[in-house]
N, C-alpha and C positions, 0 to 999 in steps of 0.2 A: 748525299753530302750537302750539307750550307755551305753556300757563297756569300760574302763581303762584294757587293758592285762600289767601285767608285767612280766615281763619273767626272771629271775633268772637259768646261768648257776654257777653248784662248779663239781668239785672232786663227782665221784662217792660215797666213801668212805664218806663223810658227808652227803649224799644225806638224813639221818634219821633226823639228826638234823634241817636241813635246814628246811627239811618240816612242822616239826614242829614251827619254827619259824613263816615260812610261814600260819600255820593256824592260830595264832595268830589276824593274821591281817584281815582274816573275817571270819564270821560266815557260810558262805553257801563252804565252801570247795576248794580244789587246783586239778589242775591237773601236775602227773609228769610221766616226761617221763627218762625214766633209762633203756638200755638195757644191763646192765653188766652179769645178770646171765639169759640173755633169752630164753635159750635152756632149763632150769629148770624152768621157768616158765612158757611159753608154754606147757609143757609134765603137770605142776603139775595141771595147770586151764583146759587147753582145751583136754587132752591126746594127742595132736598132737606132732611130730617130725618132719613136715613138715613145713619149715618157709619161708614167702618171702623173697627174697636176700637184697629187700631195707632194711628189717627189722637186715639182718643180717652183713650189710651192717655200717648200724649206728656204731657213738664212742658209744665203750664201758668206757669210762675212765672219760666223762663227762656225767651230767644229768641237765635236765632241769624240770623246776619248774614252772608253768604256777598259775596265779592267777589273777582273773577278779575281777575287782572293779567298782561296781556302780554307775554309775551319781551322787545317792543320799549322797555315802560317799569319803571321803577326799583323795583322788590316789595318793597327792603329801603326805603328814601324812603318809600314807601306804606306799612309797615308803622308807621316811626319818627314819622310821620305821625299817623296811628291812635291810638296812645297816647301821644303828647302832645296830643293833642283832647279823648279822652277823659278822661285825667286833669286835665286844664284843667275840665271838666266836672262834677269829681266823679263819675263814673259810674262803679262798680265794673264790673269785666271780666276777663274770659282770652282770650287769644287764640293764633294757633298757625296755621301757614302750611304747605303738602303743595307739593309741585312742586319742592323743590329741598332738597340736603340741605344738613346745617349748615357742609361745610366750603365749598358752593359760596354760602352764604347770607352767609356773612364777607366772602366775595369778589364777591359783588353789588354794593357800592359801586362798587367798583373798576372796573365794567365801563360805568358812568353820567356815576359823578362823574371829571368832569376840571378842569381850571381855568379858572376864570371868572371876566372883569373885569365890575367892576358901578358903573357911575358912571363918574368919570373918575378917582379917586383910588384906590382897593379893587382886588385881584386875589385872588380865593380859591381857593387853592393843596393839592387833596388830601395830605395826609402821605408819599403815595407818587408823587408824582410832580415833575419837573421843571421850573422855568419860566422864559423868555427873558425879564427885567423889562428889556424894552425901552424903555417909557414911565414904568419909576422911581417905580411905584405902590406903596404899601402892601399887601406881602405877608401876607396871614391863610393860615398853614396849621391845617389842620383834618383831624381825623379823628373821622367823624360815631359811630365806635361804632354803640350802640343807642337813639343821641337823634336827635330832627329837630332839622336846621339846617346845611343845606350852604352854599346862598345859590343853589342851582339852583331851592328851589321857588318860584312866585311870592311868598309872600306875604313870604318872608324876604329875597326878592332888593328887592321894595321896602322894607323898613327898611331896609335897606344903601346903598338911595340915598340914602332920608331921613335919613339920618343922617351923610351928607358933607355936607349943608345945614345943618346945627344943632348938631353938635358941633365945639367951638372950642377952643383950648388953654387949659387948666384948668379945661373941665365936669366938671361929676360927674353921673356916668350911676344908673340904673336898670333894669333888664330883669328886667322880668317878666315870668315862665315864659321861664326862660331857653334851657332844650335844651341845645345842643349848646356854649353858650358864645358864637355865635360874633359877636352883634352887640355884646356888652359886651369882648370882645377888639377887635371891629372899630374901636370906639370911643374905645379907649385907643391904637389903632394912631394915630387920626384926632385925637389930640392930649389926648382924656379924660384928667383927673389922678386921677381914680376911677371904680370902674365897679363894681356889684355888681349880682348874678344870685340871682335866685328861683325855685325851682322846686320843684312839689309831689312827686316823683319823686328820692328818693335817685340813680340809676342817669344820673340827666341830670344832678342837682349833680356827680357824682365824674366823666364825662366833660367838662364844661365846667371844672373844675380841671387835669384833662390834658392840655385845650388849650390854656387859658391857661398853662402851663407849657411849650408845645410853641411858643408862640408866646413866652415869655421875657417876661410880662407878670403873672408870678403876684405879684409886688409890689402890682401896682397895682389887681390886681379879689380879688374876695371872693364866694364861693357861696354860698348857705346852701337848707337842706334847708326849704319852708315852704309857706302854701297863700295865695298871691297876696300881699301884702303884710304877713302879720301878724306878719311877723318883723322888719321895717323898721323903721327910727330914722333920724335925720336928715333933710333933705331935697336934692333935687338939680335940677339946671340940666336935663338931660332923661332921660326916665322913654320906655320903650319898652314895650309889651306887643301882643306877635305872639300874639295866640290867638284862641279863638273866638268870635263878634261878643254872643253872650249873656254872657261873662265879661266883655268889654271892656263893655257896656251897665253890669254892677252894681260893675266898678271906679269907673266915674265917678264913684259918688256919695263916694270913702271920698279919692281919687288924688291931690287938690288938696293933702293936708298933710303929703304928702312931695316938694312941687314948691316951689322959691324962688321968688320973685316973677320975673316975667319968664322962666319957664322953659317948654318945650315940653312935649306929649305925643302920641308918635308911637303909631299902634295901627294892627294890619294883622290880617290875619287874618280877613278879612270877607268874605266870599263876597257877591258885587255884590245878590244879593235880599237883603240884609240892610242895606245902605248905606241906605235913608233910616232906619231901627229906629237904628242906632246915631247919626245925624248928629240926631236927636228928642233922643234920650238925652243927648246933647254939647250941645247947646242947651237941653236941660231945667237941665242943670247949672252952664250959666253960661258953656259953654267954646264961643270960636269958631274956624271951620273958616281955618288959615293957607295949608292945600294940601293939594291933593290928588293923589294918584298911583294909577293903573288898570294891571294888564296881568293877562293872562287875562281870568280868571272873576273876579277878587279887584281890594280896592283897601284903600287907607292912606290914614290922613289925618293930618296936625300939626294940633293943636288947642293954641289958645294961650287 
């Protein structure tokens, strides 16, 4: 079998979070390498005090985060992944991927992403391909670039249901950390009379522009380059933020005064050992759970 390795360096000092992010993205485990406290780890696994020099040798101050992805699943997904987590995070990083070169690395979506109905009204339509709208769905084409956001991975395939439930003609959306575009496009598809996207990542605002243009809807949404809502003005009927469950916890407390009265807040992105930490968080802040949605590992909730 081929392996996709991507290699993720940060800052010692987040090396817990990181890796967690990092298991996200597959099921069979990560390897990392950290040598900031190795004298204490040596004595505490092996009883030894006796270290190789190359060992002692290594930064202490960076770590590295190895994670192998299978032929059979999506390296570029897993990648686009990665750093929108991370930079959801705040976490400074580089990272960089061996197993496949750049002109087959462009063409990694292509080999994954195919079209897929979500809900009963959405069909998400890759840029390159063809599709029978046999059932007269709202067609979102998309092409993911180097943002997350197909509507294959879990956590975005459920905003995209939740939000055939709550968006009505003439809400006005919000999506925060936006990616790829493709739930404030999905939105405006689903009757939204506005829809603007946030995101911390210049590289995800300028591909969620070219989808929105790809989908003939650049009248109606707005990107802007920012780090969770500090760019925001006005307020809106429903507010979405697909990220990770430690972002979505410290949005709660600020999210309420860019929400009209009676408006929703959809939030995904929550790997399931974190669902009671955020549903604490949503009740600490006054906001009650109106649904909930599970598949995989992950789940969503509207909180009203």
């Amino acid at each position: 079998m081929n392996w996709t390795e991507i290699t993720v360096k940060i800052p010692t000092e987040y090396t817990d979070t990181a890796a967690a992010i990092a298991n996200m993205t597959v099921p069979y485990g990560i390897y990392i390498e950290d040598y900031s406290d190795l004298e204490a780890k040596a004595e505490e696994i092996a009883h030894i005090d006796l270290i190789d020099e190359e060992l002692i040798n290594k930064d202490r101050t960076e770590a590295l985060i190895h994670i192998y992805i299978s032929e059979g699943d999506n390296a570029a997904e897993a990648l686009a992944f990665l750093k929108e987590r991370l930079t959801a995070e705040n976490i400074p990083f580089s990272c960089g991927a061996e197993g496949v070169n750049d002109a087959d690395w462009s063409e990694n979506w292509k080999k994954y992403f195919h079209a897929t109905e979500i809900g009963d009204k959405l069909a998400i339509v890759p840029s390159w391909e063809e599709y029978d709208n046999k059932e007269n769905r709202k067609i979102l084409h998309i092409d993911p670039g180097a943002a997350f956001g197909t509507g294959t991975h879990a956590t975005t395939s459920l905003c995209l249901s939740m939000l055939e439930n709550y968006v009505a003609e003439g809400s006005k959306m919000l999506d925060i950390g936006c990616g790829s575009g493709i739930l404030s496009i999905a939105s405006v598809l689903l009757g939204a009379e506005t829809a603007v996207g946030v995101d911390i990542d210049a590289q995800s605002v300028k591909t969620a522009k070219e989808n929105a243009e790809l989908n003939n809807v650049s009248d109606k949404t707005e990107y802007i380059v920012g780090d969770l809502a500090d760019k925001i003005n006005g307020k809106y009927t429903v507010v979405c933020a697909n990220i990770v469950a430690d972002v979505v916890i410290r949005l709660l407390g600020d999210v309420r005064a860019f929400m009209e009265e009676n408006a929703v807040l959809l939030v995904s992105g929550i790997i399931d050992a974190r669902e009671n930490d955020v549903l604490a968080a949503a009740e600490k802040h006054g906001f009650k759970v109106k649904e909930k949605q599970y598949k995989d590992n992950w789940c969503a909730f509207a909180l009203i």
